[in-house]
C-alpha positions in Angstrom: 10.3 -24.4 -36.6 12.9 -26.9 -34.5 11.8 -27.8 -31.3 14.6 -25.7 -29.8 13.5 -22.4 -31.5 10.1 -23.0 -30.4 11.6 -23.4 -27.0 13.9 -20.7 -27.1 10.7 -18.9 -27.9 8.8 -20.0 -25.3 11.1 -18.8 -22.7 11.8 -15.7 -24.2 7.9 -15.0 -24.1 7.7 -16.3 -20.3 11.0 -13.8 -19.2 8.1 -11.1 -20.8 6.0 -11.6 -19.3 7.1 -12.4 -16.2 9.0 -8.8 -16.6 5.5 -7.1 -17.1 4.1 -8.7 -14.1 7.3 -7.1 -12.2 6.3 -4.0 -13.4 2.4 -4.4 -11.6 4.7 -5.5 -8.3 2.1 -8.2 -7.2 3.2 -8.0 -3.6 1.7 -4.5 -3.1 -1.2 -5.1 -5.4 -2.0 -8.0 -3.1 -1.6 -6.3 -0.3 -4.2 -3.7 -1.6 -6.3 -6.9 -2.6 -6.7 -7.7 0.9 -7.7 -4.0 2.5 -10.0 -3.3 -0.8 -11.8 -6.7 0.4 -11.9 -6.0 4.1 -13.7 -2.8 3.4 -15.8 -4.3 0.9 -16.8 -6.8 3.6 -17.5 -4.3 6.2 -19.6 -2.3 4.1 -21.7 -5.4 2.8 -25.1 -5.7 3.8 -26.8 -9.3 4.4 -25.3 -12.0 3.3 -21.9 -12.6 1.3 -21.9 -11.4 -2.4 -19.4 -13.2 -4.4 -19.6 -12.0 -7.6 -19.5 -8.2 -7.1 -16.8 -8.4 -4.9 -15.0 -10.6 -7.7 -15.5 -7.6 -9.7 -14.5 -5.1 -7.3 -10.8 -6.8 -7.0 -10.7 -7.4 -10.5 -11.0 -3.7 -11.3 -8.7 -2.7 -8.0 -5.8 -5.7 -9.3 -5.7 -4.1 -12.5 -5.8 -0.3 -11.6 -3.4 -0.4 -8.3 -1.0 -2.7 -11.1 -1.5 -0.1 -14.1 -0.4 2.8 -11.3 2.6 0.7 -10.2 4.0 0.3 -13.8 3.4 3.9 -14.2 4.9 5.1 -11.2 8.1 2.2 -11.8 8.1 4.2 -15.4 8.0 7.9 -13.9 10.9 6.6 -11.5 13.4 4.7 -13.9 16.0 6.9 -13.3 15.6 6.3 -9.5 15.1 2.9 -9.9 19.2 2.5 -11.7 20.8 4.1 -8.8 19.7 1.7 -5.7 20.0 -1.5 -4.9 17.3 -2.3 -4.1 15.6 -1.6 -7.4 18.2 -1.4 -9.6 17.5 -5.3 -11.4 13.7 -4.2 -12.0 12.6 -4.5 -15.8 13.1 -0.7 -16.8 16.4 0.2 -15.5 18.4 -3.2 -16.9 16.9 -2.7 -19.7 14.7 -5.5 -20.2 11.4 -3.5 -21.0 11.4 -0.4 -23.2 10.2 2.9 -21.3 6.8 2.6 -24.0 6.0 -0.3 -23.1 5.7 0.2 -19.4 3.9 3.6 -20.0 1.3 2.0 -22.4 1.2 -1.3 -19.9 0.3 1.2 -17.2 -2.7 3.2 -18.6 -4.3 0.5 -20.2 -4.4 -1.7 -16.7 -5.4 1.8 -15.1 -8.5 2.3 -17.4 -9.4 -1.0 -17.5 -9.3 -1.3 -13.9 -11.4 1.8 -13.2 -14.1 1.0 -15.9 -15.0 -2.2 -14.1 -15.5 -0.8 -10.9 -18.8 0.7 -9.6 -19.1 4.4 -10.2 -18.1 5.4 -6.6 -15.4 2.6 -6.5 -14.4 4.0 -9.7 -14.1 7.6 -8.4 -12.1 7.0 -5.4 -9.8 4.7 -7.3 -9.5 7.2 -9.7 -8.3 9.5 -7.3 -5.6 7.1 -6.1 -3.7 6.8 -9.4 -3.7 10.9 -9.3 -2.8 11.2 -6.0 -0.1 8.9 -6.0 1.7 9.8 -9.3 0.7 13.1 -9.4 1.6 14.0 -6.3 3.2 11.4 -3.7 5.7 10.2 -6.9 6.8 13.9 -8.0 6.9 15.3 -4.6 9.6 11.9 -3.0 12.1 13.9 -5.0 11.6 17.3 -3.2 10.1 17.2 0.4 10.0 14.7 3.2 6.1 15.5 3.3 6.0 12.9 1.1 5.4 10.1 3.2 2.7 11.9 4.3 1.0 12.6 1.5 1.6 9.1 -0.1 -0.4 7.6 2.7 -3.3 9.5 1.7 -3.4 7.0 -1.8 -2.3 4.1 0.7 -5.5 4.1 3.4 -8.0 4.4 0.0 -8.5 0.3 -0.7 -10.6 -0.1 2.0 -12.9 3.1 1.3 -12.8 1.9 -2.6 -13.6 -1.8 -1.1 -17.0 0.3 0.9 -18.3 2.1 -1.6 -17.8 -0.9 -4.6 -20.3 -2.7 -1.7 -23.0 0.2 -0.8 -22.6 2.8 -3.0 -22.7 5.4 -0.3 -19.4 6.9 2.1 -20.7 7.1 6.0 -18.2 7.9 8.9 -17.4 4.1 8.7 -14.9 3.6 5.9 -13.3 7.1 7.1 -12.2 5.5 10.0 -10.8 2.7 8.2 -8.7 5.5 6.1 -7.7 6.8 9.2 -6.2 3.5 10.6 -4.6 2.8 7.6 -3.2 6.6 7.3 -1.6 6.1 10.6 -0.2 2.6 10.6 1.5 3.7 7.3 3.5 6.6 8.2 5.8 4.2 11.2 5.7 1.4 8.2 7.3 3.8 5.6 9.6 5.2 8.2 10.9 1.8 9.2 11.6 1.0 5.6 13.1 4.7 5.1 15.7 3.9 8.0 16.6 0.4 6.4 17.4 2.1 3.5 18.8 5.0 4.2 21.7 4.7 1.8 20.1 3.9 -0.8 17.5 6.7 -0.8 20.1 9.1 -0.3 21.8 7.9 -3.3 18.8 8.1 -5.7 17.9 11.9 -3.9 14.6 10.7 -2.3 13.8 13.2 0.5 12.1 10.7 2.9 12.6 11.7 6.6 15.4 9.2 7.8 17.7 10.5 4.9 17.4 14.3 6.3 17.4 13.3 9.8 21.0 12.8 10.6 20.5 11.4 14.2 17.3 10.0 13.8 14.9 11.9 16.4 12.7 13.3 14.2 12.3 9.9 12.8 11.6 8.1 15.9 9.7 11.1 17.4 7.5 10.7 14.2 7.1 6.3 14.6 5.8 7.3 18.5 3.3 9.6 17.9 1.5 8.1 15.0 1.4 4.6 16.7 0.2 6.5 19.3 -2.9 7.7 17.7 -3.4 4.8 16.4 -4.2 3.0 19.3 -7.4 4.6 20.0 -8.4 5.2 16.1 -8.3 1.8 16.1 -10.6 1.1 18.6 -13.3 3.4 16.8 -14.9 0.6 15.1 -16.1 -1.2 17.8 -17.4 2.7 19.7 -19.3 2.9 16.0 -20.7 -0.3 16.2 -18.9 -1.7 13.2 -16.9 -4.4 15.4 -17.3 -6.3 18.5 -15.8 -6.6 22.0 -13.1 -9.0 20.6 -11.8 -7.2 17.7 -11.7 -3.9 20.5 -8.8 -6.9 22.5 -7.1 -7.5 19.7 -7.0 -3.9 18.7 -5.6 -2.6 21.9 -3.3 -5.4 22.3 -1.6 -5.1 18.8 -1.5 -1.5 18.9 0.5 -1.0 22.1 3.0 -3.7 21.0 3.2 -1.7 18.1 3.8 1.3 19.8 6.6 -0.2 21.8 8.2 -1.4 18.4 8.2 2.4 17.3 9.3 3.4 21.0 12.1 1.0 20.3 13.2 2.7 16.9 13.1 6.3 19.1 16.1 4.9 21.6 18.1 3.2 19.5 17.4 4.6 16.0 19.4 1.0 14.4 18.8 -1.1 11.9 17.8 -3.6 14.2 15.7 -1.2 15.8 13.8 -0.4 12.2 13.6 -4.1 11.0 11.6 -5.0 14.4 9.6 -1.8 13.8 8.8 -2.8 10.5 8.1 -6.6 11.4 5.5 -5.1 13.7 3.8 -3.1 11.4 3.5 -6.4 8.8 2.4 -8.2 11.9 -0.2 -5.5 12.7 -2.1 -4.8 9.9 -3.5 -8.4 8.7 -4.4 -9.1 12.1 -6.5 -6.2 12.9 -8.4 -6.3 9.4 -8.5 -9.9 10.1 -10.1 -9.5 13.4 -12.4 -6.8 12.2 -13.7 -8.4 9.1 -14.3 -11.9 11.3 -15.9 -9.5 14.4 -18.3 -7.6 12.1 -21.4 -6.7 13.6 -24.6 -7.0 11.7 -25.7 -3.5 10.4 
């Protein structure tokens, strides 16, 4: 073999597998990373314990990325007709439909079988929810959004029971939080693009709502009830007086982001909205995982 074959080869089999690791989209599975770990911290007892967390995320990295391949195969047809997602391995072409689909459940097994039997359970119920349900149902209601939070505020519970092997009130109020933030989060990204849902025939809110009230309306009231859902961990005892600050304070600047969105119902409006809500939710896990209370 000439040394420019076996280069030519070598880069061929890096644009692979770089296109497979598109298909897990990392920058969601870290972001699940982060709120699996949070909850597994805040259901740890004693001291920190390295290795079965290790094991937790290496279970949640390969199930959340096994889901997102499957769902980026289920929606390949979407995918071709935005911008936005158009270029992504399946709809140019550069990845055969099989190989996504067989990517997908092997990372989703794999994933689940290391986990913990409650972790495993709850994750398991992620990967149905969301492609069972959320991914089927973008194409017909605007409920969607709604329902696909319910697979989005999960890490964190999955995260708790990987670390006690028991589901208190505790990691429900952590599902609530996320629940909430996610719907003004989705929303914001809905009104951004707009167009390009409309194009592919996702029914998410801002493509139905023609002058954006309902949209807006729907931003308001969820950030407000988040502010006080947020505070619930320090009224359980699961936080401190500081994280209860830093709750309040982020929450009603999140609220005026959404209350923002509501009067003006722009672009501009929805990229501060949504810049909020990326600001928001590090911080307050942040906050809570540093101003844990012993249990």
């Amino acid at each position: 073999m000439t040394p420019v074959v076996a280069v030519w080869r070598a880069e061929g089999a890096w644009r692979r597998l770089s296109d497979y690791v598109c298909l897990t989209k990392p920058r969601v599975v870290a972001m699940v990373l982060v709120t699996t770990s949070v909850g597994f911290q805040l259901g740890s007892i004693g001291g920190p314990r390295i290795l079965p967390l290790l094991y937790t995320l290496a279970g949640t990295a390969l199930a959340a990325g096994g889901t997102l391949a499957l769902n980026q195969y289920m929606e390949r047809d979407l995918d071709a007709r935005m911008d936005r997602t158009r270029r992504r391995p399946l709809p140019e072409g550069r990845v055969h439909p099989g190989e996504a689909l067989v990517l997908g459940c092997v990372l989703l097994v794999a994933g689940v079988a290391l986990l913990p039997p409650l972790a495993a359970v709850v994750t398991a119920a992620i990967a149905v929810t969301y492609l069972l349900v959320y991914t089927p149902l973008k194409r017909v209601s605007a409920l969607c959004s709604l329902v696909g939070a319910i697979p989005g505020a999960l890490p964190p519970v999955a995260g708790w029971a990987a670390a006690r092997g028991t589901l208190g009130p505790e990691p429900w109020i952590l599902f609530a939080i996320m629940f909430l933030w996610q719907i003004p989060h989705t929303l914001a990204i809905g009104r951004l693009y707009r167009d390009d849902y409309a194009r592919a025939g996702i029914r998410v809110l801002p493509v139905l709502d023609g002058d954006g009230r309902a949209t807006g309306l729907r931003a308001v009231t969820n950030c407000l009830a988040l502010v006080p859902v947020a505070l619930l961990p320090t009224v359980v005892g699961l936080a401190g007086a500081a994280y209860f600050l830093i709750a309040l304070a982020l929450g009603l600047a999140f609220l005026w982001s959404a209350v923002g969105l509501a009067r003006g119902g722009t672009a501009a409006d929805a990229r501060r909205l949504l810049f909020a809500s990326l600001v928001y939710l590090p911080v307050l896990l942040a906050a809570m995982a540093v101003d844990k209370l012993a249990p």
